[in-house]
Every structure is written in C-alpha cells, then in structure tokens.
DOFISE-620014 format. One record per atom (N, C-alpha, C, CB): residue number from 1; residue in one letter; atom name; x, y, z. Coordinates in Angstrom, 2 decimals, always signed. Glycine has a CB too. Example, Ala and Ser with C-alpha at 12.3 -4.5 7.8 and 13.67 -1.06 7.14 Angstrom:
residues 2
(atom 1, A, N, (+13.19, -5.69, +7.80))
(atom 1, A, CA, (+12.30, -4.50, +7.80))
(atom 1, A, C, (+13.20, -3.30, +7.80))
(atom 1, A, CB, (+11.31, -4.47, +9.05))
(atom 2, S, N, (+12.85, -2.25, +7.08))
(atom 2, S, CA, (+13.67, -1.06, +7.14))
(atom 2, S, C, (+12.90, +0.03, +7.87))
(atom 2, S, CB, (+14.08, -0.60, +5.72))
END
This chain:
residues 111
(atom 1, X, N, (+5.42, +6.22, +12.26))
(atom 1, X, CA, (+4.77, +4.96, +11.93))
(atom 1, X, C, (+3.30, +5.18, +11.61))
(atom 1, X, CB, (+4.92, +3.96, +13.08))
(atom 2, X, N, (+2.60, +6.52, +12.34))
(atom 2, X, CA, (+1.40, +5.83, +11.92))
(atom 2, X, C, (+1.25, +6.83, +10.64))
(atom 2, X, CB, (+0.06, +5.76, +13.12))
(atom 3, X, N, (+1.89, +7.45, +10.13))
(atom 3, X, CA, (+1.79, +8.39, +8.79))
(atom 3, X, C, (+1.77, +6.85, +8.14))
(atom 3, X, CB, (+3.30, +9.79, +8.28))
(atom 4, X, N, (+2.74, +6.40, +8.63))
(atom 4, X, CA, (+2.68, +5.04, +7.48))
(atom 4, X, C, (+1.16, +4.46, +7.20))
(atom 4, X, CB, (+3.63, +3.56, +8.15))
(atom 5, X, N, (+1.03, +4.22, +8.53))
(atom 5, X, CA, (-0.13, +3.21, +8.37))
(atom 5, X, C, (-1.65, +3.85, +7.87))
(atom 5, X, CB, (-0.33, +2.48, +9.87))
(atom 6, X, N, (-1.66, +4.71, +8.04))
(atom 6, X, CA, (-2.63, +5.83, +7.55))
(atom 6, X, C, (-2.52, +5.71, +6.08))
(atom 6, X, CB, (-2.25, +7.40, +8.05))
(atom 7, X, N, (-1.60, +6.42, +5.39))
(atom 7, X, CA, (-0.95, +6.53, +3.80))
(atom 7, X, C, (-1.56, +5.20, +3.45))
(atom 7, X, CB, (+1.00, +6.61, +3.56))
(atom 8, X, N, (-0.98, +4.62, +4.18))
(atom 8, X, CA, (-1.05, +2.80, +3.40))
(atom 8, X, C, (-2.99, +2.41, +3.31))
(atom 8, X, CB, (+0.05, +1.10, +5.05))
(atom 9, X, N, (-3.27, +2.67, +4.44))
(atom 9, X, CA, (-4.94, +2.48, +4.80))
(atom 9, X, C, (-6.19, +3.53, +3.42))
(atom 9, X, CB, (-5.14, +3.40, +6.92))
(atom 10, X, N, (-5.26, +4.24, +2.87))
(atom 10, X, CA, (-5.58, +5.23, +1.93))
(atom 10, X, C, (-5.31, +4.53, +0.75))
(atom 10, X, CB, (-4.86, +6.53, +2.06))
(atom 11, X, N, (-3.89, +4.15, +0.50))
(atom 11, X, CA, (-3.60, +3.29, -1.16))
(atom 11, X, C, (-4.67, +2.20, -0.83))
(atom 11, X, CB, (-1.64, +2.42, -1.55))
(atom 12, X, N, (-5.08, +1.46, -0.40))
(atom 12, X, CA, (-5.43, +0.33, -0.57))
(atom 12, X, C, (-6.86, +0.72, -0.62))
(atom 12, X, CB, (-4.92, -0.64, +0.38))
(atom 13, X, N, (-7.31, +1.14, +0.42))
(atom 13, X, CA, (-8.70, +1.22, -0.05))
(atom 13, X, C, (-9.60, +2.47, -1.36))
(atom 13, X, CB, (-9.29, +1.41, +1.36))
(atom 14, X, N, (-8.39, +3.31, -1.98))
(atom 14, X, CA, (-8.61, +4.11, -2.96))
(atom 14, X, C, (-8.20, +3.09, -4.03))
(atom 14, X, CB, (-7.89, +5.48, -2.88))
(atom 15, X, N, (-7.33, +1.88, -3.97))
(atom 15, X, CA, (-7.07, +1.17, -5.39))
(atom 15, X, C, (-8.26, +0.12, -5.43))
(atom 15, X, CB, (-5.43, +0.35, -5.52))
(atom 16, X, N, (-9.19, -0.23, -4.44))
(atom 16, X, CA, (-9.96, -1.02, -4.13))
(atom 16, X, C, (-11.30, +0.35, -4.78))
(atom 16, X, CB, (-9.73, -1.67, -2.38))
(atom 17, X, N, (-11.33, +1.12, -5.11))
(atom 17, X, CA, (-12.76, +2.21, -5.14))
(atom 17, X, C, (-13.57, +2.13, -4.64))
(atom 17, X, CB, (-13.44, +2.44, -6.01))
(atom 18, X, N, (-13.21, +2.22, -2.93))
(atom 18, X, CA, (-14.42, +2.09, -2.29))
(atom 18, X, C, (-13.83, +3.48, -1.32))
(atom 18, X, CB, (-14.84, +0.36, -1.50))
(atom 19, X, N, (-15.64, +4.20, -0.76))
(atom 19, X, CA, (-15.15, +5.57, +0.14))
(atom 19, X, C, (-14.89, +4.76, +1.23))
(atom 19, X, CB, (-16.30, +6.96, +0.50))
(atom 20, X, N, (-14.19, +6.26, +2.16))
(atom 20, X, CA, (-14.16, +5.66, +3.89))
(atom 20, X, C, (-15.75, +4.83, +4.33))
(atom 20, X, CB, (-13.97, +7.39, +5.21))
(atom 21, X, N, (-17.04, +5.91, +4.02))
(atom 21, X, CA, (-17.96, +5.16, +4.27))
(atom 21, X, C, (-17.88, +3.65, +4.12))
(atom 21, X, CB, (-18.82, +5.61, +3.64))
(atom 22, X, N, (-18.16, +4.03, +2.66))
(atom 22, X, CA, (-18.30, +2.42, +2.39))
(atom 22, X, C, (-17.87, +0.97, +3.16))
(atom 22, X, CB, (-17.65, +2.29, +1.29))
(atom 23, X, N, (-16.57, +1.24, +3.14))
(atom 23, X, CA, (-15.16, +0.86, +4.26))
(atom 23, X, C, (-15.90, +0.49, +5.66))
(atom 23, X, CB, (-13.90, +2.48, +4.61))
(atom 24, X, N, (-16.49, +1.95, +5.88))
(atom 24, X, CA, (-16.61, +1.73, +7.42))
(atom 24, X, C, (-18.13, +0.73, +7.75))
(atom 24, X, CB, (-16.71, +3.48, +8.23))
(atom 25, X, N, (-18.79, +1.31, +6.45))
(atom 25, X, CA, (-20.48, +0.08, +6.79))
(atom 25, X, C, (-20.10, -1.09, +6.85))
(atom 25, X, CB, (-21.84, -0.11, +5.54))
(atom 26, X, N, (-18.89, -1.55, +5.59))
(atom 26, X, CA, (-18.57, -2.86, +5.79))
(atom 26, X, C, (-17.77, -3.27, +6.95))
(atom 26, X, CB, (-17.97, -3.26, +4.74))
(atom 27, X, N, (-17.43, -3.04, +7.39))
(atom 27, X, CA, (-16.36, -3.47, +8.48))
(atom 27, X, C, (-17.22, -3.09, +10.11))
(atom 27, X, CB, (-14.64, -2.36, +8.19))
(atom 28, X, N, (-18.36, -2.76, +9.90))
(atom 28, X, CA, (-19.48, -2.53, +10.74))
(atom 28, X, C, (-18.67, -1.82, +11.77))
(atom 28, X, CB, (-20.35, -3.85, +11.23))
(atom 29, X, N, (-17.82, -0.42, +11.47))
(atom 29, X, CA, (-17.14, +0.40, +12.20))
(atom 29, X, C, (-17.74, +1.90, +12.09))
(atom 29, X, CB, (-15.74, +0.26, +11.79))
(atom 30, X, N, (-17.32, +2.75, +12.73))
(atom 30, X, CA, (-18.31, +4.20, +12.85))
(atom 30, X, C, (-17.31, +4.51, +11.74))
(atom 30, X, CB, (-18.46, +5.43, +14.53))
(atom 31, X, N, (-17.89, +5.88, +10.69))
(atom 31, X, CA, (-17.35, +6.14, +9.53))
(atom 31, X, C, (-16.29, +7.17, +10.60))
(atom 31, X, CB, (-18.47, +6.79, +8.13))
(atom 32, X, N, (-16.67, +8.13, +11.73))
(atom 32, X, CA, (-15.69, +8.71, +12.11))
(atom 32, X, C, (-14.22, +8.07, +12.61))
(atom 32, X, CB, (-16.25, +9.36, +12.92))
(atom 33, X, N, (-14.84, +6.78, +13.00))
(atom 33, X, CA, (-13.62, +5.62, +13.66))
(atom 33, X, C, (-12.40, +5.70, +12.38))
(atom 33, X, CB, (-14.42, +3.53, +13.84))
(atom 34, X, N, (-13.17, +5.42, +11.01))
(atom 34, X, CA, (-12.84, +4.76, +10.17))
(atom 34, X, C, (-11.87, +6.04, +9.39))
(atom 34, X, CB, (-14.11, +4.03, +9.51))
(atom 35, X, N, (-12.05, +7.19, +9.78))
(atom 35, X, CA, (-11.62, +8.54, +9.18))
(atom 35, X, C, (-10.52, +8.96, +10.07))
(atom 35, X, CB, (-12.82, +9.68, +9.10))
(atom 36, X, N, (-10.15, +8.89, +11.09))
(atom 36, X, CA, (-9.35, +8.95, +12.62))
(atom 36, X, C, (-8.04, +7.84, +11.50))
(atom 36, X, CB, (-10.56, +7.89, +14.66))
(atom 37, X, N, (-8.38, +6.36, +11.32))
(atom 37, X, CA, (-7.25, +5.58, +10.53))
(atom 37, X, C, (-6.31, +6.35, +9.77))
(atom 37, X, CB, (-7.82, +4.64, +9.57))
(atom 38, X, N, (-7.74, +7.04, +8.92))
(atom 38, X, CA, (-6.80, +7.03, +7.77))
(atom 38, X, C, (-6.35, +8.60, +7.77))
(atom 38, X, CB, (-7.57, +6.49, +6.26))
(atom 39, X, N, (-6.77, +9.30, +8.81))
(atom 39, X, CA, (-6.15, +10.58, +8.94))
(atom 39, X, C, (-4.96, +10.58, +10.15))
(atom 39, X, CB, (-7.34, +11.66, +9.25))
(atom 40, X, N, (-4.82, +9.25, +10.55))
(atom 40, X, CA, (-3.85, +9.22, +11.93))
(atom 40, X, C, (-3.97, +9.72, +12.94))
(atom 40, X, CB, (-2.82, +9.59, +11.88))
(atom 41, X, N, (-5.64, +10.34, +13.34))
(atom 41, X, CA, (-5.57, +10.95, +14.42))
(atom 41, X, C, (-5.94, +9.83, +15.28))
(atom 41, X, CB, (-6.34, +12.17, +14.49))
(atom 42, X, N, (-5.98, +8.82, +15.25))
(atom 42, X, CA, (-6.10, +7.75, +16.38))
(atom 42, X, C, (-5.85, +6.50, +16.23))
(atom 42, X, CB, (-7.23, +7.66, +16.87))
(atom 43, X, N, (-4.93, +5.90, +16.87))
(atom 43, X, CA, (-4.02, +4.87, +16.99))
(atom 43, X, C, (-5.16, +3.31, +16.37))
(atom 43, X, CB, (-3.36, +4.87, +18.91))
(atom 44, X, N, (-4.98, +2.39, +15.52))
(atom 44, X, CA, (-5.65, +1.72, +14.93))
(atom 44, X, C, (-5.29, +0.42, +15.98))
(atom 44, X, CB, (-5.37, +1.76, +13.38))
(atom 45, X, N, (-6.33, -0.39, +16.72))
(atom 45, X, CA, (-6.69, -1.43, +17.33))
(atom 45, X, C, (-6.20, -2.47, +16.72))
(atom 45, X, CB, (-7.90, -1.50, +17.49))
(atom 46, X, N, (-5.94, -3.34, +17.43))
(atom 46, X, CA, (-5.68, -4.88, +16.95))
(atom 46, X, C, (-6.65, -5.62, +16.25))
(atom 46, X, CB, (-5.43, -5.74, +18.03))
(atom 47, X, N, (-7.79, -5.27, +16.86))
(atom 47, X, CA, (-8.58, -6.23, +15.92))
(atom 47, X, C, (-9.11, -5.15, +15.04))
(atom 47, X, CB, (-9.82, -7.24, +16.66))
(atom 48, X, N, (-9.12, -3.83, +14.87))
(atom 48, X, CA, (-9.45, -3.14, +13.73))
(atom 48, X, C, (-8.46, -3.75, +12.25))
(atom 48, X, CB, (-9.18, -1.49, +14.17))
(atom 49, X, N, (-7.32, -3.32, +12.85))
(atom 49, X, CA, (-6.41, -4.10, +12.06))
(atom 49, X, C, (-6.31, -5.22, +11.23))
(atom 49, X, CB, (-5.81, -4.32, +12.60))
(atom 50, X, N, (-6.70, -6.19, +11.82))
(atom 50, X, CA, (-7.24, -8.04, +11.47))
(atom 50, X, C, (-8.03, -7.68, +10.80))
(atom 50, X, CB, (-7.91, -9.25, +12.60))
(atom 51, X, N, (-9.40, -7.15, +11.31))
(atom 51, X, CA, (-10.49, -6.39, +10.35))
(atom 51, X, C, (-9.90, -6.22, +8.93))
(atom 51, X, CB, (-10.91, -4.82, +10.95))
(atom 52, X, N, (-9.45, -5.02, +9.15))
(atom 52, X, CA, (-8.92, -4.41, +7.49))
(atom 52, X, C, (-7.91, -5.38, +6.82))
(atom 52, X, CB, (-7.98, -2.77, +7.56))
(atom 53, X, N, (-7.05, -6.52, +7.33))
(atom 53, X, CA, (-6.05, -7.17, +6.68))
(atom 53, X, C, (-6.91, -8.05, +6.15))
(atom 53, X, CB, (-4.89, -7.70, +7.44))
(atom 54, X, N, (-8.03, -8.81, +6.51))
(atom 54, X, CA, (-8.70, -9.94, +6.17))
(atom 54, X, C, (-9.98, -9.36, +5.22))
(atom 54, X, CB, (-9.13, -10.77, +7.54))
(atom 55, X, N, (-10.50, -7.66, +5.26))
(atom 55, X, CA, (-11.20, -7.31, +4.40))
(atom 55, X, C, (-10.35, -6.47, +3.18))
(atom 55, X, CB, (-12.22, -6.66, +5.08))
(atom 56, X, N, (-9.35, -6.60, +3.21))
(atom 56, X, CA, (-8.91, -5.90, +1.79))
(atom 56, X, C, (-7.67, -7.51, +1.11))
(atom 56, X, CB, (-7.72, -3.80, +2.27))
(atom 57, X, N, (-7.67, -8.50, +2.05))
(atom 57, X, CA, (-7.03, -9.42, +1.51))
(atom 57, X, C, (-5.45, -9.23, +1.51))
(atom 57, X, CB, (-7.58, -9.55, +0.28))
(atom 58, X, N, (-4.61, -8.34, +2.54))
(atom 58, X, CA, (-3.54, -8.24, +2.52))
(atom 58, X, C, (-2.94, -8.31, +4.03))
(atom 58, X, CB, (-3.35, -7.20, +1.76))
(atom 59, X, N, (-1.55, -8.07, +4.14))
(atom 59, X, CA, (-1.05, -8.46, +5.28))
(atom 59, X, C, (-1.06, -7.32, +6.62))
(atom 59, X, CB, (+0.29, -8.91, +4.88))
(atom 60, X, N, (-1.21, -7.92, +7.48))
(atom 60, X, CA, (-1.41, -7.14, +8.74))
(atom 60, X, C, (-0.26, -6.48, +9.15))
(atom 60, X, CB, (-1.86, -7.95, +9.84))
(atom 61, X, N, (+1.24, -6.78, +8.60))
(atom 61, X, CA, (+2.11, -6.04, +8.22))
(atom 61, X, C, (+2.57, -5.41, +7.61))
(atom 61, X, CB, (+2.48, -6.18, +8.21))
(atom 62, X, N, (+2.43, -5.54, +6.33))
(atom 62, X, CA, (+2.61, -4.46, +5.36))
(atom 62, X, C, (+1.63, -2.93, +5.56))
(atom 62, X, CB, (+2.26, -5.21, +3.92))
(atom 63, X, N, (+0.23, -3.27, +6.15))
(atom 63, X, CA, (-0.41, -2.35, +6.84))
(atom 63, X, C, (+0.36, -1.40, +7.68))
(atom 63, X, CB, (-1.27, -2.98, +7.55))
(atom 64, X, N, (+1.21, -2.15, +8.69))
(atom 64, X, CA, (+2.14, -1.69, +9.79))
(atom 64, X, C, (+2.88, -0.77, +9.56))
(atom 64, X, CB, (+2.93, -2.53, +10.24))
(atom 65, X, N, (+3.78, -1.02, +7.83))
(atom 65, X, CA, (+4.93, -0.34, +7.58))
(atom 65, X, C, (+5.84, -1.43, +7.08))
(atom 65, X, CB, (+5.46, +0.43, +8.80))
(atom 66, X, N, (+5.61, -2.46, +7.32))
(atom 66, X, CA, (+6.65, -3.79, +6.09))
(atom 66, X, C, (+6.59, -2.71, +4.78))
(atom 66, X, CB, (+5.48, -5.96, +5.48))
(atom 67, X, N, (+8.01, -2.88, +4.30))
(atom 67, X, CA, (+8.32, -3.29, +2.93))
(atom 67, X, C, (+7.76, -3.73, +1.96))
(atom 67, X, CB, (+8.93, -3.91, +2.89))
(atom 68, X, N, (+7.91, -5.01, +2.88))
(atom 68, X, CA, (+7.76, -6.62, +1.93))
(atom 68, X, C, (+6.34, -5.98, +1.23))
(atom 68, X, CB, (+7.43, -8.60, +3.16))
(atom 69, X, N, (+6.45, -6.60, +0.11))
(atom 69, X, CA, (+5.23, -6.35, -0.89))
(atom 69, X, C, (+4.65, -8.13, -1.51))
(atom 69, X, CB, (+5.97, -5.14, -2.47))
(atom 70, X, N, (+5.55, -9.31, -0.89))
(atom 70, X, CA, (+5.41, -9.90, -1.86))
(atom 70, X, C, (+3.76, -10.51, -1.37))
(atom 70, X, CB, (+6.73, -10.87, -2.16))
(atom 71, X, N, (+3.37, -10.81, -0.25))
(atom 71, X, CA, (+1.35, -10.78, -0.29))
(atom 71, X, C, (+0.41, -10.19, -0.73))
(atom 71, X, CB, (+0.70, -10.60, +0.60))
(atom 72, X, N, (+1.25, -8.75, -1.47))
(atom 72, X, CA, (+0.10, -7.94, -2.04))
(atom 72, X, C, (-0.29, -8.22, -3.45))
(atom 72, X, CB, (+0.42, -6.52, -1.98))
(atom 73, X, N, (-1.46, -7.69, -3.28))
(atom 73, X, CA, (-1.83, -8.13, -5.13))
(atom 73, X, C, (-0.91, -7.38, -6.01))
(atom 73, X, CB, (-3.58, -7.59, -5.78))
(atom 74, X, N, (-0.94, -7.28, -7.11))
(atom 74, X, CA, (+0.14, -6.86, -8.40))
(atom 74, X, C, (-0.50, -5.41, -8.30))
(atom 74, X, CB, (+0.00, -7.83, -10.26))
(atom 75, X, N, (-1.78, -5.03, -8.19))
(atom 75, X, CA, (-1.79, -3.61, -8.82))
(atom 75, X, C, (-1.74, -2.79, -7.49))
(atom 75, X, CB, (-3.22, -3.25, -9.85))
(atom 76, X, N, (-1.31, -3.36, -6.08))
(atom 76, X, CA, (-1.20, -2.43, -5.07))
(atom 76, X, C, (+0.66, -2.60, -5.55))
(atom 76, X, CB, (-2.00, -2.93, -3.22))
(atom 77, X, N, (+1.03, -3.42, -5.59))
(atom 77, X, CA, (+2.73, -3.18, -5.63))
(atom 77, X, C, (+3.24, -2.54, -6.76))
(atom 77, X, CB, (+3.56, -4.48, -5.60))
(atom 78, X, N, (+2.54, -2.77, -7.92))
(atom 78, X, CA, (+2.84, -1.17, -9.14))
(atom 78, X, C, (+2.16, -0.23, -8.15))
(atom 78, X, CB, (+1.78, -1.09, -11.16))
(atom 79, X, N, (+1.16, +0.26, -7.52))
(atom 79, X, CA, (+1.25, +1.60, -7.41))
(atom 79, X, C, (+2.24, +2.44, -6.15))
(atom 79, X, CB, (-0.16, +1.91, -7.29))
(atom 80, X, N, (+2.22, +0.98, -5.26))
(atom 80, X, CA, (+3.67, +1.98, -4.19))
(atom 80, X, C, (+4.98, +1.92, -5.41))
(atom 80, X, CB, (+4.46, +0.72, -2.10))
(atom 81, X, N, (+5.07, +1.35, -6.29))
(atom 81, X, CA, (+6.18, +1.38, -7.10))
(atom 81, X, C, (+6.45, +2.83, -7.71))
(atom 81, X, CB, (+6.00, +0.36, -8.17))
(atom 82, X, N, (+5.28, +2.84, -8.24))
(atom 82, X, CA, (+5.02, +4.00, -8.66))
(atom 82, X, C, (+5.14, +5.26, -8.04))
(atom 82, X, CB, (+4.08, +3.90, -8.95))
(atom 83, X, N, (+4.22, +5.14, -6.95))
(atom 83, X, CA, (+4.55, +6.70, -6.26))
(atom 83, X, C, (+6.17, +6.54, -5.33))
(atom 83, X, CB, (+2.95, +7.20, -4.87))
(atom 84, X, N, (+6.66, +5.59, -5.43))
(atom 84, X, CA, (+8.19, +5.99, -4.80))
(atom 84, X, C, (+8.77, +6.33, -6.10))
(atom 84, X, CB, (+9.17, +4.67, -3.90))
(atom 85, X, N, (+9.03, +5.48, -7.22))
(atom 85, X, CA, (+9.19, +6.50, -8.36))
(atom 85, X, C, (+8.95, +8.06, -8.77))
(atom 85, X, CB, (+8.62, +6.04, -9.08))
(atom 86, X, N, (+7.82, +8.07, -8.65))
(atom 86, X, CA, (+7.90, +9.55, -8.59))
(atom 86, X, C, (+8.58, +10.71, -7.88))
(atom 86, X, CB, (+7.00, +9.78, -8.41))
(atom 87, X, N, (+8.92, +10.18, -6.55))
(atom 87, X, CA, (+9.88, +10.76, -5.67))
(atom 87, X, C, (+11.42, +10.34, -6.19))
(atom 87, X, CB, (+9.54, +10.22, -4.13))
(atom 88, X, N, (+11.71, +10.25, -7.06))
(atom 88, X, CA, (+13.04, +10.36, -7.63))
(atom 88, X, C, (+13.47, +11.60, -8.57))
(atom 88, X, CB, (+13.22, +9.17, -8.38))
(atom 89, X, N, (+14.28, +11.60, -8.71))
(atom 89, X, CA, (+14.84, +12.91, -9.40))
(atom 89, X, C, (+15.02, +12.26, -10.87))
(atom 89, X, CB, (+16.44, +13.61, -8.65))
(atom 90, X, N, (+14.75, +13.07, -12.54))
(atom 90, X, CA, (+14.89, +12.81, -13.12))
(atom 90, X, C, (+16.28, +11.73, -13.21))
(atom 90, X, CB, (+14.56, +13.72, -13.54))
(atom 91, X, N, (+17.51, +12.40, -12.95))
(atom 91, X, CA, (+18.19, +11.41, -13.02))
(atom 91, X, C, (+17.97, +9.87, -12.50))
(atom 91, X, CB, (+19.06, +11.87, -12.59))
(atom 92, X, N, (+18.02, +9.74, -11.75))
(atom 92, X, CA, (+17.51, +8.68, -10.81))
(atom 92, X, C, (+16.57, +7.90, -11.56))
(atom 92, X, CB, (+16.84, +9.24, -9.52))
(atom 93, X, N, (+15.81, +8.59, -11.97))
(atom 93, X, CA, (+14.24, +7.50, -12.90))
(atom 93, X, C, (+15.37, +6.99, -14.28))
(atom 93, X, CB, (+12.13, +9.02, -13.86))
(atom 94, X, N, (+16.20, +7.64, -14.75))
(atom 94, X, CA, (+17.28, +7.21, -16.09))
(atom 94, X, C, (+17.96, +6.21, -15.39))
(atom 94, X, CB, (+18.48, +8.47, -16.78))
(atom 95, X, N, (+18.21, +6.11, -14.60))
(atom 95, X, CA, (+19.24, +5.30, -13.67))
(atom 95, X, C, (+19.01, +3.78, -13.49))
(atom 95, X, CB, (+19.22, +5.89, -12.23))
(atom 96, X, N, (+17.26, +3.85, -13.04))
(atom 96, X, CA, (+16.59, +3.06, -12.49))
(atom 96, X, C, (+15.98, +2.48, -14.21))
(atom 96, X, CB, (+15.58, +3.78, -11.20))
(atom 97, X, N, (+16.14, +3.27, -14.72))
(atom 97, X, CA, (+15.55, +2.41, -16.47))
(atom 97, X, C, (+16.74, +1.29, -16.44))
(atom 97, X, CB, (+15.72, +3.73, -18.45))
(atom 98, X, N, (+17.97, +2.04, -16.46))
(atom 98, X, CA, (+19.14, +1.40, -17.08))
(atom 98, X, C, (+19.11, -0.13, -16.57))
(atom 98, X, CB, (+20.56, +2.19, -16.66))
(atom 99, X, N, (+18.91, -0.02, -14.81))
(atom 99, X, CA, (+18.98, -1.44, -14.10))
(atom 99, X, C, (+17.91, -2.11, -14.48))
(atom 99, X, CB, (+19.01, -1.46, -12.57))
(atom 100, X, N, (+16.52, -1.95, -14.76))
(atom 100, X, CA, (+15.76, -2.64, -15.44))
(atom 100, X, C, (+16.16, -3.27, -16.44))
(atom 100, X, CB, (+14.97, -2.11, -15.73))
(atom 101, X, N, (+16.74, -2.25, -17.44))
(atom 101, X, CA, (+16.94, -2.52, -19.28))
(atom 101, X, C, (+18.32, -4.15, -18.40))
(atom 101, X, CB, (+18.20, -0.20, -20.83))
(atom 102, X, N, (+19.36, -3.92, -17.95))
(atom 102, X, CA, (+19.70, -4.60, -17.27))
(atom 102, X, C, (+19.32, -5.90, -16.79))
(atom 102, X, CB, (+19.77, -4.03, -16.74))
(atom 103, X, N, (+18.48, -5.91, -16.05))
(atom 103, X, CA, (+17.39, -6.94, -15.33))
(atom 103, X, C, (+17.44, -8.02, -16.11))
(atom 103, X, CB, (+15.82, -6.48, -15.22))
(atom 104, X, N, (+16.83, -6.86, -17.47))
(atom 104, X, CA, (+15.58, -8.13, -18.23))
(atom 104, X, C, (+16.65, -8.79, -19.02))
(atom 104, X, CB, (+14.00, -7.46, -19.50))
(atom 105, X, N, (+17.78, -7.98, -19.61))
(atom 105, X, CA, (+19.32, -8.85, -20.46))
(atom 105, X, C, (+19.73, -9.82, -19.91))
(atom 105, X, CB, (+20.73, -8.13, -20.59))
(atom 106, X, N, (+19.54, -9.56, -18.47))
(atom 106, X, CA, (+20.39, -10.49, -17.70))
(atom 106, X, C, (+18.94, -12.09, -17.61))
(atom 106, X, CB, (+20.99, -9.46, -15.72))
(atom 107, X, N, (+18.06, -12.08, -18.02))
(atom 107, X, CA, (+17.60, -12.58, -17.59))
(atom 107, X, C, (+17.13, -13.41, -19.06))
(atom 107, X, CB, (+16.96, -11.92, -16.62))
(atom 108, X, N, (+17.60, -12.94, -20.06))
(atom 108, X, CA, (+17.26, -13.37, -21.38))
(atom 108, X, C, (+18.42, -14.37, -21.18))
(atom 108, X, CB, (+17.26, -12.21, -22.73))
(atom 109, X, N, (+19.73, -13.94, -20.61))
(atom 109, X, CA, (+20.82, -14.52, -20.94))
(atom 109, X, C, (+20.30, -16.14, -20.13))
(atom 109, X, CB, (+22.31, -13.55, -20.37))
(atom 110, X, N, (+20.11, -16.13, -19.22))
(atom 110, X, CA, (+20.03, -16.88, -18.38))
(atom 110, X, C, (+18.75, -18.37, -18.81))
(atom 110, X, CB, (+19.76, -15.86, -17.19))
(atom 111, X, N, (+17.67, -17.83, -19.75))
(atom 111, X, CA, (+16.89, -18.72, -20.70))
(atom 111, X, C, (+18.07, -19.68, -21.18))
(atom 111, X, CB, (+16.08, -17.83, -22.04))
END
C-alpha cells in the first residue's frame, strides 16, 4: 500500500510541475518530511494527507490506492491510463484498440 501511495504522491505532484520542495514550503512541511512520502520511507499522517488532498484538489482516497479515478482531473486520469498501458504487452495494447474502436461504434449507434 504505501508503494501505492508514494507512486501516486509522485504522479500528481510531477503532473502539477512543482519539486518536493516546492510541495513541502507550501504545505508548510519539512522538505525531508515531504521526501520520506514520496519515497515511502515513512508512513503519511492523517492530516498530512487532508493536507495534500485539499492542496492538489483530489481525493484522499485515490491518494490511498482507490481505483476510482472519477474526482480526478482529466490529465491525471490519461496519465495513470497511460502508464498502465504501457505495462501491457503489444498484443494487449491491439486488443485494447479493438474495445475502444468498439466503444465509440457502439456509441455512434446509440445517437
């Protein structure tokens, strides 16, 4: 879990372009506090947490390890899209076109 929450504490504030510093002046946290998160060497607080959900504008669960993507903005949910995509095997990415190409037919039909 906390690889998760670490990883995740990394997409968001690298799609946001801001450093750990930065991160950490704003959130008036020690930059080492703030480096411990996102390297997982130390378990992230409750109200650190609230902190970061209410300063990057997303959910205090999806932080956690949720799934759910649907509170996040559009260009954090293309990029976990993305990098789980990439962890597919060529086939798999052909596969995953097809159900798209799919998707969108099915959805013309339905206009």
């Amino acid at each position: 879990m906390a690889e998760t929450i670490s990883s995740r504490l990394v997409l968001i504030r690298e799609e946001k372009g801001l450093s750990r510093r930065e991160v950490a002046t704003l959130l008036n946290i020690p930059y080492t506090t703030y480096c411990h998160y996102e390297d997982g060497s130390i378990e992230l607080k409750v109200s650190s947490l609230l902190k970061l959900s209410a300063f990057y504008g997303i959910s205090a669960d999806w932080i956690l390890g949720n799934e759910a993507t649907k509170n996040l903005p559009p260009e954090t949910r293309w990029e976990i899209m993305r990098k789980e995509i990439e962890q597919l095997s060529d086939d798999d990415v052909k596969e995953l076109h097809s159900f798209l190409k799919f998707l969108l037919w099915r959805e013309k039909q339905q206009d």
